[in-house]
C-alpha positions in Angstrom: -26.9 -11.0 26.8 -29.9 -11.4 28.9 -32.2 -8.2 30.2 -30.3 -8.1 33.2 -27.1 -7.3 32.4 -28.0 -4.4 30.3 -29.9 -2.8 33.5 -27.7 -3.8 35.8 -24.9 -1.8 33.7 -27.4 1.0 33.4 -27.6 1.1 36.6 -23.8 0.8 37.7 -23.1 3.6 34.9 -25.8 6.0 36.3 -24.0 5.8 39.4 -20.9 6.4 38.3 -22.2 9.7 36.9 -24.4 10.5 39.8 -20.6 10.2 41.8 -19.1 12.4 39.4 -21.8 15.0 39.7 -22.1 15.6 43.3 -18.1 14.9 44.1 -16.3 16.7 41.6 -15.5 20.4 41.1 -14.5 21.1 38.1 -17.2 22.1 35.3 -16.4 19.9 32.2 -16.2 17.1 34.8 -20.0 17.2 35.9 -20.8 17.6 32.3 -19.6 14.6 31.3 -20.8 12.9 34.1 -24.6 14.2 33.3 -23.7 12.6 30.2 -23.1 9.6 31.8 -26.4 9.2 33.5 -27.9 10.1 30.1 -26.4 7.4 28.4 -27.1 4.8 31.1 -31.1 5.7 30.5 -30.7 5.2 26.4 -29.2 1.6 27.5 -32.0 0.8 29.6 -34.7 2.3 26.9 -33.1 0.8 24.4 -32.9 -3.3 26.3 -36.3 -2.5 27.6 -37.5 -1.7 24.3 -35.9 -4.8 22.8 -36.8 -7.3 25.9 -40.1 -5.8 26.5 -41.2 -6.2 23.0 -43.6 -9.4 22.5 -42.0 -11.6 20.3 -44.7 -11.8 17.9 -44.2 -8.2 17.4 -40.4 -8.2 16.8 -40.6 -11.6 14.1 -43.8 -9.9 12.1 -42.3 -8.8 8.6 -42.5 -5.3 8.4 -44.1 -3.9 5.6 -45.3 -0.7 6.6 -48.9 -0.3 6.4 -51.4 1.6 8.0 -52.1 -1.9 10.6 -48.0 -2.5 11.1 -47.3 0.7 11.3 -48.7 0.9 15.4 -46.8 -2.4 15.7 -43.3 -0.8 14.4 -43.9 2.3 16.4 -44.2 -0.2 19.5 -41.3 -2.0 18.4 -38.9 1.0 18.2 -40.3 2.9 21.4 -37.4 2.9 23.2 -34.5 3.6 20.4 -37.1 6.7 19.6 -36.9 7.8 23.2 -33.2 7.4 23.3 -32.6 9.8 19.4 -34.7 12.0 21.3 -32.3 11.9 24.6 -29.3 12.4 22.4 -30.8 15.7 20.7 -32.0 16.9 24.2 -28.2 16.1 26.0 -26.0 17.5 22.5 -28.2 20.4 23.2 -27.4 20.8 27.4 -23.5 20.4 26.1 -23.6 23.2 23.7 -25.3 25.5 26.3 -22.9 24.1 29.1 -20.3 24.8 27.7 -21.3 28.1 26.8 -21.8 29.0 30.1 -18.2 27.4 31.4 -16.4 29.1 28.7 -18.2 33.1 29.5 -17.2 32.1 33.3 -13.9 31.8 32.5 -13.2 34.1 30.5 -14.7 37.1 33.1 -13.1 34.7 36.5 -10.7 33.0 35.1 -11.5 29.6 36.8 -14.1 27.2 36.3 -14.1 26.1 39.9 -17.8 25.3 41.2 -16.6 26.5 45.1 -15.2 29.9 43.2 -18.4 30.7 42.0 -20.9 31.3 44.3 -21.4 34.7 44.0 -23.6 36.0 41.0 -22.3 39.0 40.1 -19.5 39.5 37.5 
């Protein structure tokens, strides 16, 4: 598959989540949409990391010593950025979550249009 495709399904799946988020109600819904949209950017990190890459730098052996190790670090820029995506999103989940599952327990719906008032 060529560079394209990978950004242009980037693209179509951040959309997709950008829909979800700013149509849909429900809670749960909009967090897995914000999923979504993170996933779409580790598929564009990761094929721009891989298409990016010089090609000199991707068919070097890779012993790792103190002059390859820059050239590794360039190499795997973008599946770094995308662990570190994956951490940050696990994270937002847990917290969402959280926060859906106190909401309904004191309102009994997780409804966005239900809660627009801040006091319990």
């Amino acid at each position: 598959m060529s560079l394209e495709k990978f950004l242009i399904l980037s693209a179509v799946l951040f959309c997709i989540g950008i829909y979800g988020t700013l149509t849909r109600r429900n809670t749960i819904v909009i967090l897995m949409s914000l999923e979504l949209m993170f996933n779409a950017v580790n598929i564009a990190a990761v094929a721009m990391s891989r298409f990016v890459t010089p090609a000199s730098l991707r068919d070097m052996a890779l012993p790792v010593t103190d002059s390859s190790f820059s050239s590794l670090q360039m190499i795997l820029t973008g599946q770094i950025f995308a662990l570190f995506v994956i951490a940050v999103s696990a994270a937002e989940v847990a917290l969402g979550l959280a926060i859906v599952i106190a909401i309904y327990r004191s309102r009994d719906t997780i409804d966005l249009t239900q809660l627009n008032l801040m006091r319990w």
